[in-house]
TILUMLUM-851774 format. One line per 10 residues: number of its first residue (from 1); for each residue x, y, z of C-alpha. Coordinates in pm, whole numbers, plus 50000, padded with zeros to 5 digits. Each point is the difference from the previous one (the first is absolute). Last residue first. Layout:
! residues N
NUM = X Y Z; ...;
//
This chain:
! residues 360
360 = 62646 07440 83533; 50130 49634 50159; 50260 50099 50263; 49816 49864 50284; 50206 49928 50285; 50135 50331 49977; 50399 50132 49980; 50074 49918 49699; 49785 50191 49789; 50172 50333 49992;
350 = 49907 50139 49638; 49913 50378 50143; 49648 49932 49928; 49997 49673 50222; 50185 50202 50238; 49712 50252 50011; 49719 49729 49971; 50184 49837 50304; 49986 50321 50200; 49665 50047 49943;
340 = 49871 49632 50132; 50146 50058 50265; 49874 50342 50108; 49658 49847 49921; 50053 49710 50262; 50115 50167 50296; 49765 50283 50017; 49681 49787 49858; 50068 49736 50255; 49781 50210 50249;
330 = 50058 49964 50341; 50427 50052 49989; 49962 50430 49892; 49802 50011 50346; 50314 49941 50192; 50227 50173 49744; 49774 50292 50043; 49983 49950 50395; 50352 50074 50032; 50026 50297 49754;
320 = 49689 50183 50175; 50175 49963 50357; 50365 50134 49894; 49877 50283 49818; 49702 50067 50240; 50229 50051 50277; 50241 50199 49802; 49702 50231 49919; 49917 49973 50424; 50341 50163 50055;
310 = 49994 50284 49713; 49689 50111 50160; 50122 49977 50351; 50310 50192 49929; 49780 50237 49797; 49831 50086 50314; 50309 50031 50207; 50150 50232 49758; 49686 50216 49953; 49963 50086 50396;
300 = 50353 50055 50075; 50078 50236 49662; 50268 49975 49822; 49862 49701 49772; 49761 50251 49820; 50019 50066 49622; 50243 49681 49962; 49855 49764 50266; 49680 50063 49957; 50057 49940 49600;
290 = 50160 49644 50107; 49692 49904 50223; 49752 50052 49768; 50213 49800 49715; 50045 49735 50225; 49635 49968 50087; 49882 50020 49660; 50275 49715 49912; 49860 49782 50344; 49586 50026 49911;
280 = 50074 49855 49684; 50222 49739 50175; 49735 49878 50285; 49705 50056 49703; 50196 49745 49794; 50046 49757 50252; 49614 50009 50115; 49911 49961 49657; 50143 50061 49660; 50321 50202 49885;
270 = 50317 49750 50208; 49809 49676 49937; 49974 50114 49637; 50367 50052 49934; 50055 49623 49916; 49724 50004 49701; 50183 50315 49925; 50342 49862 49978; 50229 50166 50183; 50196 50323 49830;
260 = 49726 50277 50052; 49909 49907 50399; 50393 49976 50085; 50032 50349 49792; 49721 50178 50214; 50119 49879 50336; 50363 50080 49930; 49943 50318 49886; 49714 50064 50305; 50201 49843 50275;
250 = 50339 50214 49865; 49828 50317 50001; 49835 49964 50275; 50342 49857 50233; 50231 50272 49847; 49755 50303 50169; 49980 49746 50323; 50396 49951 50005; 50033 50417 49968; 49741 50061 50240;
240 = 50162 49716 50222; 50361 50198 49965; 49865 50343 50081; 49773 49842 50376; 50265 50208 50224; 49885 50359 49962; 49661 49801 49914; 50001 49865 50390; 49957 49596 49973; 49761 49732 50092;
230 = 49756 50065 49721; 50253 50088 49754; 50157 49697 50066; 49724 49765 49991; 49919 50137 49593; 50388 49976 49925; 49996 49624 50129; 49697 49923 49786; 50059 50194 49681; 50338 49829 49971;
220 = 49883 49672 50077; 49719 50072 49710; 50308 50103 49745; 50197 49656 50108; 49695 49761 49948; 49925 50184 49689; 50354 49964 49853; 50008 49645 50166; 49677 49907 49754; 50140 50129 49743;
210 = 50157 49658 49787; 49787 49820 50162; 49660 50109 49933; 49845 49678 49765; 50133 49768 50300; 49796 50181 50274; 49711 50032 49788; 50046 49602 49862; 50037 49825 50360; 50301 49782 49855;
200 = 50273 50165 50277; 50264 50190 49929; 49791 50294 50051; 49930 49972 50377; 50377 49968 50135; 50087 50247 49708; 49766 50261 50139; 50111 49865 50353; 50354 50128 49961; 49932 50303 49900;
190 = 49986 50225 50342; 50246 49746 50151; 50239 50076 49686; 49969 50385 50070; 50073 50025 50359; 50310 49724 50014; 50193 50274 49977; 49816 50248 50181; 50055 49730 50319; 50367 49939 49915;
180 = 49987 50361 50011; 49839 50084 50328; 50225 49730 50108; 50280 50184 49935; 49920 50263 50208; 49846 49820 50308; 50328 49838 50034; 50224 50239 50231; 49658 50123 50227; 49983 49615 50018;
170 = 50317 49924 50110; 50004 50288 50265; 49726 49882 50119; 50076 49600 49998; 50230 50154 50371; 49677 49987 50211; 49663 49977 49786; 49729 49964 50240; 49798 50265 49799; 50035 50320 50202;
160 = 50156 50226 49751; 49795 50289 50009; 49687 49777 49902; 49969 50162 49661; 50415 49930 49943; 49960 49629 50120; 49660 49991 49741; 50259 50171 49692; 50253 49719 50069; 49747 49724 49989;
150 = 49845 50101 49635; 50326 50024 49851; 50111 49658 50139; 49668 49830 49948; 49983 50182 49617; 50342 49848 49881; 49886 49665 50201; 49657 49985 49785; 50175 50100 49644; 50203 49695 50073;
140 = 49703 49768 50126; 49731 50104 49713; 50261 49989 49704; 50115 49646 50140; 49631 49899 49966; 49940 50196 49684; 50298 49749 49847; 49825 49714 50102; 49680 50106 49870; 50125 50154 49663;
130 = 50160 49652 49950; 50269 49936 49732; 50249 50160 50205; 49941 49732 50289; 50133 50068 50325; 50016 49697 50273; 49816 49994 50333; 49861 50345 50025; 49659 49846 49858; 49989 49796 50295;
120 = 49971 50301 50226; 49685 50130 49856; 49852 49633 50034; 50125 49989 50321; 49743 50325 50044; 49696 49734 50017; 49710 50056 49775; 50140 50191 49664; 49729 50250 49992; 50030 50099 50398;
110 = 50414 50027 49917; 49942 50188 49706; 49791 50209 50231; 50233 50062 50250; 50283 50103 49762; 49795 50261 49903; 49913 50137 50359; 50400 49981 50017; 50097 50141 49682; 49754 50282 50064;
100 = 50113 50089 50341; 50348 49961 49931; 50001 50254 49666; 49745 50238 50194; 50265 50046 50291; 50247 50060 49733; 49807 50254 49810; 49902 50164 50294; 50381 50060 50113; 50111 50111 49719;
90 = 49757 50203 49936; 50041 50171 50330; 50424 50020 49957; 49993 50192 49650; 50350 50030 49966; 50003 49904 49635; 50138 49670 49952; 49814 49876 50325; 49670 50117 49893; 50086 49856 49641;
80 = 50098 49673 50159; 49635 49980 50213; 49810 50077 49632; 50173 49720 49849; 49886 49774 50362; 49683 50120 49956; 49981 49906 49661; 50071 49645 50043; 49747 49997 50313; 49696 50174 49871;
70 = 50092 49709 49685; 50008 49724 50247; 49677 50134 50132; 49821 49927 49740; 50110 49745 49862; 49933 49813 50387; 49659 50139 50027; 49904 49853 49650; 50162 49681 50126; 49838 50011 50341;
60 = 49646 50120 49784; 49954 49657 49814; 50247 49739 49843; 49933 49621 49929; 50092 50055 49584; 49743 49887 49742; 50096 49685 49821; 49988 50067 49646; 49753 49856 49768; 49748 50071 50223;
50 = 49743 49678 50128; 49641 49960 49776; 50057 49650 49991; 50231 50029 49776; 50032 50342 49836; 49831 50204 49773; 50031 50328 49829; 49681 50019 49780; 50040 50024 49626; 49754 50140 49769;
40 = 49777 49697 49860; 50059 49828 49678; 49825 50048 49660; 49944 50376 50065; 49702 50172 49891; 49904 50117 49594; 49743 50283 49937; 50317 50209 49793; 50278 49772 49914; 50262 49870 50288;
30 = 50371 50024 49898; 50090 50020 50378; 50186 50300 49958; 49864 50157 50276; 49829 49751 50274; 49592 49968 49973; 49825 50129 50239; 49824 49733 50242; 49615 49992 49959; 49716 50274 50048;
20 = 49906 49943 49591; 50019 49715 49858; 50056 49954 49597; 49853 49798 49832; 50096 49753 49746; 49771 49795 49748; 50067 49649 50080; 50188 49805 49731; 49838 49761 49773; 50047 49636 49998;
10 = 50256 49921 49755; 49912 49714 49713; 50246 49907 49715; 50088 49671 50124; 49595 49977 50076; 49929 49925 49594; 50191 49682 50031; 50294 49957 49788; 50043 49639 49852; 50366 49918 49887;
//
């Protein structure tokens, strides 16, 4: 066997240098000192440049809508407790704000959807699987609790001069329980669209839902209390101090411990831009308002301007969380590093069934 002497020939390496103003190195890469990385740092990428997840068709109606389906869920609490307690004013404020709000509300889902048959349509069959469907039925029954309410307490403001005839008495008979068919269907119409949003694949809304309906519920709460005390005496206004004093420290628990337990790739829509400054701006705003209200909710002038305080935080609330799962579908980086996470943690756990690629 003849051996050549090139067999044994290797052209010599280039001496290595290191650059400086380049991409960092990751930790734990294994990389000496002087040396750069062999392959790139990954950029989140999609075809032709389109999200990974279809971003949903929603704008302000929508945000109007959560928003004022919450002012109307805890209205319609606080309109119960004025009729529990002999407290005839709130009562009657929290019931007129209940009808108002569910009806601007239902107006723009209606503008968002196009064509109110497509309301209707959604009251053709009931679907438990559905947070739609079953929001729809929500909507209508807490809607005819709050109409009959609502419509006794306008005959009694107008001295009894609706066109009524003998329905009066009927009404004055049923306005009772439907205040609490109304309050009963309060709390689930106040949640109802955190799960409507969350089961969905946008990746912020998904990451939240386990408390996203605990913040939903704590910001209708600071909403409906925050309109009351602007519309009401304080002799009168005790239950909405109470509800708004409940409402802080339930928005800011629940806001805090939703933002802690998502992933924080996921949570970023909800710290960083116009979102982020929406919800920042919301928690300092609830807190303000809840100290007014404790050191000095009896007085006219402080009530009503912690009302408004506490009413444009659960503005925000509902606002900055819709446009952070909007923005969290532009950049494939929130849908696709959350992933990729949770498969390395079942992976690690020694689930490997339930992936395409099982391969370690």
């Amino acid at each position: 066997m003849t051996v050549s002497d090139f067999d044994d020939y290797r052209p010599p390496e280039p001496p290595r240098r290191s650059k400086r103003g380049g991409k960092r190195r990751r930790a734990g890469a294994g990389e000496g000192p002087g040396e750069t990385p062999m392959v790139p740092e990954a950029e989140f990428t999609s075809y032709y440049g389109r999200p990974v997840v279809k971003p949903p068709p929603w704008g302000d109606p929508i945000s109007a809508y959560l928003f004022l389906g919450g002012v109307a869920g805890g209205s319609a609490l606080l309109g119960l407790g004025g009729q529990l307690t002999g407290r005839p004013v709130l009562c009657r404020n929290s019931r007129l704000a209940a009808l108002a709000s569910v009806g601007i509300g239902a107006a723009a889902l209606v503008a968002d959807l196009g064509r109110p048959e497509r309301f209707l349509n959604m009251l053709r069959t009931i679907k438990p699987t559905s947070p739609m469907s079953l929001g729809s039925w929500i909507l209508a029954a807490f809607s005819a609790g709050v109409g009959i309410s609502a419509a006794s307490e306008i005959d009694r403001m107008t001295g009894s001069r609706l066109p009524l005839g003998p329905l009066r008495k009927v009404l004055r008979t049923i306005e009772g329980p439907a205040g609490v068919e109304a309050a009963l269907f309060a709390t689930p119409l106040s949640a109802y669209t955190a799960v409507l949003l969350s089961d969905t694949a946008n990746p912020t809304w998904n990451a939240a839902r386990e408390d996203l309906p605990f913040v939903f519920v704590s910001s209708a709460s600071l909403a409906a209390a925050g309109l009351a005390m602007i519309t009401t005496p304080v002799q009168q206004a005790g239950p909405a101090r109470v509800l708004a004093v409940l409402g802080v420290a339930g928005d800011l628990i629940a806001t805090r411990a939703m933002e802690h337990r998502m992933d924080p790739v996921a949570a970023e829509p909800l710290r960083e831009g116009a979102p982020g400054r929406m919800l920042a701006w919301s928690q300092w705003l609830a807190a303000a308002g809840g100290i007014g209200v404790m050191a000095g909710g009896r007085h006219r002038p402080v009530a009503a301007a912690c009302g408004v305080v506490l009413l444009t935080a659960s503005a925000l609330t509902r606002f900055g969380v819709l446009r952070a799962g909007i923005r969290s579908t532009e950049d494939p980086r929130y849908t696709i590093e959350p992933q990729k996470r949770r498969l390395a943690t079942r992976r690690k756990a020694g689930i490997v069934d339930d992936s395409i690629t099982t391969a370690g």
